[in-house]
PDB file of N, CA, C and O in Angstrom, chain B, residues numbered from 101:
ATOM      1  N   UNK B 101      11.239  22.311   6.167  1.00  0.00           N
ATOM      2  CA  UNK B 101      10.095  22.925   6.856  1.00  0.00           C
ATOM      3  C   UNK B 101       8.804  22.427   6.227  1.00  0.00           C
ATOM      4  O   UNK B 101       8.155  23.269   5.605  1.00  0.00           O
ATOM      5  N   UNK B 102       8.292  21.080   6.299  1.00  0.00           N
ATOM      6  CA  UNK B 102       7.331  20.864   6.185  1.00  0.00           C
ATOM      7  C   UNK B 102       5.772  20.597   6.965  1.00  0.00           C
ATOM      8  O   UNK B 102       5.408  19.758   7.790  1.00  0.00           O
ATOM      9  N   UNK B 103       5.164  21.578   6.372  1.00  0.00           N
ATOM     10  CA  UNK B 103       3.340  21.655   6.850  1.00  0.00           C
ATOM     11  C   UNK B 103       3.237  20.498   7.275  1.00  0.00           C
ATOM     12  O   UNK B 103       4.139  19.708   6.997  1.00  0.00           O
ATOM     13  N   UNK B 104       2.094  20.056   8.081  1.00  0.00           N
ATOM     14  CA  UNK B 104       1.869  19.335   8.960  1.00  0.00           C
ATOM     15  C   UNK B 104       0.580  18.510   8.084  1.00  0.00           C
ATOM     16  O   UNK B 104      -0.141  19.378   7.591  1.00  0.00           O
ATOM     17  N   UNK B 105       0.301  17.736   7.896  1.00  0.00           N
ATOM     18  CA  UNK B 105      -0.567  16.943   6.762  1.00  0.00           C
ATOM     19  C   UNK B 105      -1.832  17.298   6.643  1.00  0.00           C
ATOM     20  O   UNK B 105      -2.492  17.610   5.652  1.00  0.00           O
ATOM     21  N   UNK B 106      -2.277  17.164   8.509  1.00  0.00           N
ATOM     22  CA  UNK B 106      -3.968  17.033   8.679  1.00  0.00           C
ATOM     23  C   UNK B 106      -4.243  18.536   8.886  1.00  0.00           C
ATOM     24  O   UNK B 106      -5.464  18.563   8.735  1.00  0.00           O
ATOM     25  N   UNK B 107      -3.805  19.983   9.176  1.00  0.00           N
ATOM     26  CA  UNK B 107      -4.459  21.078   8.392  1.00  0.00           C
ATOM     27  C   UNK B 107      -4.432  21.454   7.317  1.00  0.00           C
ATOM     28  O   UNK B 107      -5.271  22.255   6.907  1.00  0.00           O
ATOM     29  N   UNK B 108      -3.371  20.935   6.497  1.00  0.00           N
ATOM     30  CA  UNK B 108      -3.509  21.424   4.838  1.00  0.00           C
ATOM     31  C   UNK B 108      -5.010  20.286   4.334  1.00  0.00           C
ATOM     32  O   UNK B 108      -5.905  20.620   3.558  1.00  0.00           O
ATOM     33  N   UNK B 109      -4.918  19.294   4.862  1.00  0.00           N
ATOM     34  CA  UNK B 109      -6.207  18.572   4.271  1.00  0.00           C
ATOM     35  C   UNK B 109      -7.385  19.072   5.185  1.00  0.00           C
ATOM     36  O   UNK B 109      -8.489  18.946   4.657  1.00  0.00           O
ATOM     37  N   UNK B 110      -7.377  19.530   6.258  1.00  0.00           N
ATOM     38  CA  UNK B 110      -8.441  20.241   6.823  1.00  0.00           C
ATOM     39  C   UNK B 110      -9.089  21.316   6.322  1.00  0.00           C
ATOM     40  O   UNK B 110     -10.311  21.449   6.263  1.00  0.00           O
ATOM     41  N   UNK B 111      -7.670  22.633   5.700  1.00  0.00           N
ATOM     42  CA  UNK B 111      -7.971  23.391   5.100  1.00  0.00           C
ATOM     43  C   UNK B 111      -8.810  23.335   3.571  1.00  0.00           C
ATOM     44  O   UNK B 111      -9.673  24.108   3.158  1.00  0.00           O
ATOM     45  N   UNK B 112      -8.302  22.303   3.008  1.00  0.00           N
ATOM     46  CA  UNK B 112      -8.494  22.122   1.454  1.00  0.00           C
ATOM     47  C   UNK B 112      -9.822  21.194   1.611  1.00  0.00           C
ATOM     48  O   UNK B 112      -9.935  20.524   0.584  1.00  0.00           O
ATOM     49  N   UNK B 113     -10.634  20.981   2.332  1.00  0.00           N
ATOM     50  CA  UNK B 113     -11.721  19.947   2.625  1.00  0.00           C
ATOM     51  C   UNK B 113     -12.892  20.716   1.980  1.00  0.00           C
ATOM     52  O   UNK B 113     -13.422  20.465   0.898  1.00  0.00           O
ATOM     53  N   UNK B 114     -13.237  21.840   2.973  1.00  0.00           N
ATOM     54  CA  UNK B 114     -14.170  22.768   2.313  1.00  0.00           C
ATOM     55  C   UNK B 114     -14.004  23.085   1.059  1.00  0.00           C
ATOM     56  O   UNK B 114     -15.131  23.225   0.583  1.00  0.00           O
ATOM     57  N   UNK B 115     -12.993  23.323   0.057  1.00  0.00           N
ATOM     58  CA  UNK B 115     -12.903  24.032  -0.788  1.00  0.00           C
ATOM     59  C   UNK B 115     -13.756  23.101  -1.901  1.00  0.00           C
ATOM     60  O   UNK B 115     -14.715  23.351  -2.631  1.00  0.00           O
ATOM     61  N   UNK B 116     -12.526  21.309  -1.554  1.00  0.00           N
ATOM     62  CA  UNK B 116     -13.284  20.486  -2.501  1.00  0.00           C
ATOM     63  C   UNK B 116     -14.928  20.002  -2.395  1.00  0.00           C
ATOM     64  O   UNK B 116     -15.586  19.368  -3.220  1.00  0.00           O
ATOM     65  N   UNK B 117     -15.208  20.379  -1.476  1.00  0.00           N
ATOM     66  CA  UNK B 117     -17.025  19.915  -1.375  1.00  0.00           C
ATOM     67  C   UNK B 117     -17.386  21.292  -1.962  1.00  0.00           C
ATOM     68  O   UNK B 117     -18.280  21.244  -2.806  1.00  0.00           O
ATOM     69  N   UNK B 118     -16.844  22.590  -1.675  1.00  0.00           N
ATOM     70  CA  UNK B 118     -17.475  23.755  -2.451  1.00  0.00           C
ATOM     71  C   UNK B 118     -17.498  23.685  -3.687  1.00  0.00           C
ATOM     72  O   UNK B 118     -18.494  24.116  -4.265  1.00  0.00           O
ATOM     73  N   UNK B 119     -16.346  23.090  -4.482  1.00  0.00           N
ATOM     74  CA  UNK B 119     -16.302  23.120  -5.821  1.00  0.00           C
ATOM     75  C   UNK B 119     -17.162  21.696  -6.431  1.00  0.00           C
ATOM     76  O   UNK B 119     -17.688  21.610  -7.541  1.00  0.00           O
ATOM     77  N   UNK B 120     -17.128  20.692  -5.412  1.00  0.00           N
ATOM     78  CA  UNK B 120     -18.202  19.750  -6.199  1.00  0.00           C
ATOM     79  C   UNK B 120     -19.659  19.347  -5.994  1.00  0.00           C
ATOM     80  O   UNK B 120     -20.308  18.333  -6.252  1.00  0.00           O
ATOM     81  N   UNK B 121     -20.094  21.283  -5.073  1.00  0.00           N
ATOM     82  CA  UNK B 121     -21.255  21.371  -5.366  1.00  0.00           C
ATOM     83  C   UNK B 121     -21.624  22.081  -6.255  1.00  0.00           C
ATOM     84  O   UNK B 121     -22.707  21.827  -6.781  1.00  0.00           O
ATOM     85  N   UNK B 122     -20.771  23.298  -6.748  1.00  0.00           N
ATOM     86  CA  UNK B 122     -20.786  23.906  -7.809  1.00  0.00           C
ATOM     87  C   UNK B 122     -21.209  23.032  -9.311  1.00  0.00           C
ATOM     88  O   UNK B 122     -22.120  23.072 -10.138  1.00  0.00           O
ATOM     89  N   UNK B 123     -19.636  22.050  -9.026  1.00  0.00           N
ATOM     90  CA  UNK B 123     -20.004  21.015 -10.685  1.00  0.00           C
ATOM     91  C   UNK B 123     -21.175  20.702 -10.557  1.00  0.00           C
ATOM     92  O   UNK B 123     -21.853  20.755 -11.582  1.00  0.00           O
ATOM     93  N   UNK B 124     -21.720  20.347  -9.513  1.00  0.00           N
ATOM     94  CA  UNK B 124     -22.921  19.484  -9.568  1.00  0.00           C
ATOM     95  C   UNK B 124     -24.375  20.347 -10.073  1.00  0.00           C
ATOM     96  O   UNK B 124     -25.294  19.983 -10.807  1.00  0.00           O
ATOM     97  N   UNK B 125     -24.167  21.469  -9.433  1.00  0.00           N
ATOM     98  CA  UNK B 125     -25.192  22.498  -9.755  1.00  0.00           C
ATOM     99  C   UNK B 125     -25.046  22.880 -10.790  1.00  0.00           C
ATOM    100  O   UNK B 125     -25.982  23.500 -11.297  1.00  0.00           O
ATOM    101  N   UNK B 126     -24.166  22.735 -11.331  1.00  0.00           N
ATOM    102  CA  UNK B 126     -23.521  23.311 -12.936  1.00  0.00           C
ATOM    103  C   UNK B 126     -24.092  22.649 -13.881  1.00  0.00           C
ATOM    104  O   UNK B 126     -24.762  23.090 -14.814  1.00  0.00           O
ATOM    105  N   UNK B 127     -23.751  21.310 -13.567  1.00  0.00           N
ATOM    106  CA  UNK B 127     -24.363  20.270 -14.292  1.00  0.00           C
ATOM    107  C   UNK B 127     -24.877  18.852 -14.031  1.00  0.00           C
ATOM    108  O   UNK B 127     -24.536  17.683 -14.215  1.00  0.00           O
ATOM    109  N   UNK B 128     -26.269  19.845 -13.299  1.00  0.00           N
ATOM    110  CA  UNK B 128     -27.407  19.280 -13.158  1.00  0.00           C
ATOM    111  C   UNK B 128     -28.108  18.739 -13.957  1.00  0.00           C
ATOM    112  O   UNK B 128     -28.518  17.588 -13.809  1.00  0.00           O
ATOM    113  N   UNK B 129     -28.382  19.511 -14.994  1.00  0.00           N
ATOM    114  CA  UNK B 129     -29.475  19.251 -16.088  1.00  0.00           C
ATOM    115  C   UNK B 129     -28.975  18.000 -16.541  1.00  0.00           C
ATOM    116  O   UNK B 129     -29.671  16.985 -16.518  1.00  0.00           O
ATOM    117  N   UNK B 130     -27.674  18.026 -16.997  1.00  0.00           N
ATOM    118  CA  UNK B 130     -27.303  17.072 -17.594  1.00  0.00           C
ATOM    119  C   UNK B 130     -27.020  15.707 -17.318  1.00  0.00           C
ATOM    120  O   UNK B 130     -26.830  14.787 -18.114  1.00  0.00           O
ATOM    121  N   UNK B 131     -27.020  15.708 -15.210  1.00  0.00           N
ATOM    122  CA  UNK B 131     -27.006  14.800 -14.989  1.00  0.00           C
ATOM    123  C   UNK B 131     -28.379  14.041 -15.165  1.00  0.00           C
ATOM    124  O   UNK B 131     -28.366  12.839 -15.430  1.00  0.00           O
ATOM    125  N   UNK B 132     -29.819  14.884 -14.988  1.00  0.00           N
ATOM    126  CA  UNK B 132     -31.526  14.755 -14.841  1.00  0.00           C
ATOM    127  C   UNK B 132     -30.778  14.043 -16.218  1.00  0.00           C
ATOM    128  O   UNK B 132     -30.201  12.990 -15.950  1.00  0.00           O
ATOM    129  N   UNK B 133     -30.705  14.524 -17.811  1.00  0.00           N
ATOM    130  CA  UNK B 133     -30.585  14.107 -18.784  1.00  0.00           C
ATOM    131  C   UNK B 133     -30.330  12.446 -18.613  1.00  0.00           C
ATOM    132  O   UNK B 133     -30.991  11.419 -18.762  1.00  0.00           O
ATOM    133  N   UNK B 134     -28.976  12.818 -18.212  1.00  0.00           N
ATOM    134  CA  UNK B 134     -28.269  11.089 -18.297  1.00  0.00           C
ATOM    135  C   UNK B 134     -29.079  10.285 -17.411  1.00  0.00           C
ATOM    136  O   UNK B 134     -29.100   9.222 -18.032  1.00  0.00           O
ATOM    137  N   UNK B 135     -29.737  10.107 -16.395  1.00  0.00           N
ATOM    138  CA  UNK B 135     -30.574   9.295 -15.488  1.00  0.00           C
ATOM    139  C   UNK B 135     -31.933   9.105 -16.096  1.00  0.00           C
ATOM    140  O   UNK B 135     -32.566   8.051 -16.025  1.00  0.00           O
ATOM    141  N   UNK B 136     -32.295  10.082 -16.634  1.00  0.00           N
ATOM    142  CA  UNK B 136     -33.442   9.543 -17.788  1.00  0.00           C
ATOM    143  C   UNK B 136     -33.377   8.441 -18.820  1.00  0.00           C
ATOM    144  O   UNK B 136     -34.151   7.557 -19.190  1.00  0.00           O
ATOM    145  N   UNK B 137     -31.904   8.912 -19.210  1.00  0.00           N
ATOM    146  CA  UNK B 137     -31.683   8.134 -20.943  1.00  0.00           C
ATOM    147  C   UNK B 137     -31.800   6.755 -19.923  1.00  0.00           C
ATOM    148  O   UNK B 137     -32.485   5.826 -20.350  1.00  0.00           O
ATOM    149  N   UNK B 138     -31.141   6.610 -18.579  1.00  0.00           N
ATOM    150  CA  UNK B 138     -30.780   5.342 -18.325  1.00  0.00           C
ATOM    151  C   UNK B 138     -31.972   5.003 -17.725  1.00  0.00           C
ATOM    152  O   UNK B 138     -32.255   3.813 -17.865  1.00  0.00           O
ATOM    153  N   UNK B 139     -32.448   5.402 -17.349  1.00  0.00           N
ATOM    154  CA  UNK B 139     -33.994   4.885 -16.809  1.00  0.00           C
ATOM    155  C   UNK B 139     -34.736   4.505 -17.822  1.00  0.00           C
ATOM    156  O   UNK B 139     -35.663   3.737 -17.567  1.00  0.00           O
ATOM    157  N   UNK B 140     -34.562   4.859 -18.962  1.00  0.00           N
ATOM    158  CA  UNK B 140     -35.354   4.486 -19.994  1.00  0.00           C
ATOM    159  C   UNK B 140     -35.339   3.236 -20.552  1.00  0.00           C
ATOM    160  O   UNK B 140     -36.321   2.536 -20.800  1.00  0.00           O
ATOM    161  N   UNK B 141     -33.518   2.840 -20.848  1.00  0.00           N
ATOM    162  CA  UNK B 141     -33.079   2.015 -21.090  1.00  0.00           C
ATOM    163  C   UNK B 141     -33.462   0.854 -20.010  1.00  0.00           C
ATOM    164  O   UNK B 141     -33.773  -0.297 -20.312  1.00  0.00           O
ATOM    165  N   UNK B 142     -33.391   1.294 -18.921  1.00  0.00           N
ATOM    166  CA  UNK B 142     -33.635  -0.143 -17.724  1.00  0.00           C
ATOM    167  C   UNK B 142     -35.123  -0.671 -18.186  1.00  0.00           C
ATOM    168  O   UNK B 142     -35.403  -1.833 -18.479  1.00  0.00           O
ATOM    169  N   UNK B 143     -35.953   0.388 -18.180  1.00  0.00           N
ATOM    170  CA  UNK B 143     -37.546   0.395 -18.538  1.00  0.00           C
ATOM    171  C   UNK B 143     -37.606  -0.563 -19.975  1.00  0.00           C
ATOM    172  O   UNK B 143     -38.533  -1.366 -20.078  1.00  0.00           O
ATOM    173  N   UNK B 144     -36.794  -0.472 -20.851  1.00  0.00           N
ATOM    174  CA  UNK B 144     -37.220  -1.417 -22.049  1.00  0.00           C
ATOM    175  C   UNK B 144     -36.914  -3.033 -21.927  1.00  0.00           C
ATOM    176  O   UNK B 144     -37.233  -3.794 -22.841  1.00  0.00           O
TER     177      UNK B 144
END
């Protein structure tokens, strides 16, 4: 009895963009951080 492919990945679609807006909002700062250090570096 196996689920059918394209609603379990339909279902699970939202969840993963919910959770990798979370990371992202989570860690924000740190991404601003890291794009600085590297902007800096391009800049020298």
């Amino acid at each position: 009895m196996n689920a059918p492919p394209l609603p379990a990945v339909h279902h699970r679609k939202p969840f993963v963009i919910e959770s990798l807006l979370f990371f992202i909002r989570r860690s924000s700062l740190k991404i601003v951080i890291f794009v600085g250090k590297i902007a800096k570096m391009t800049q020298i």
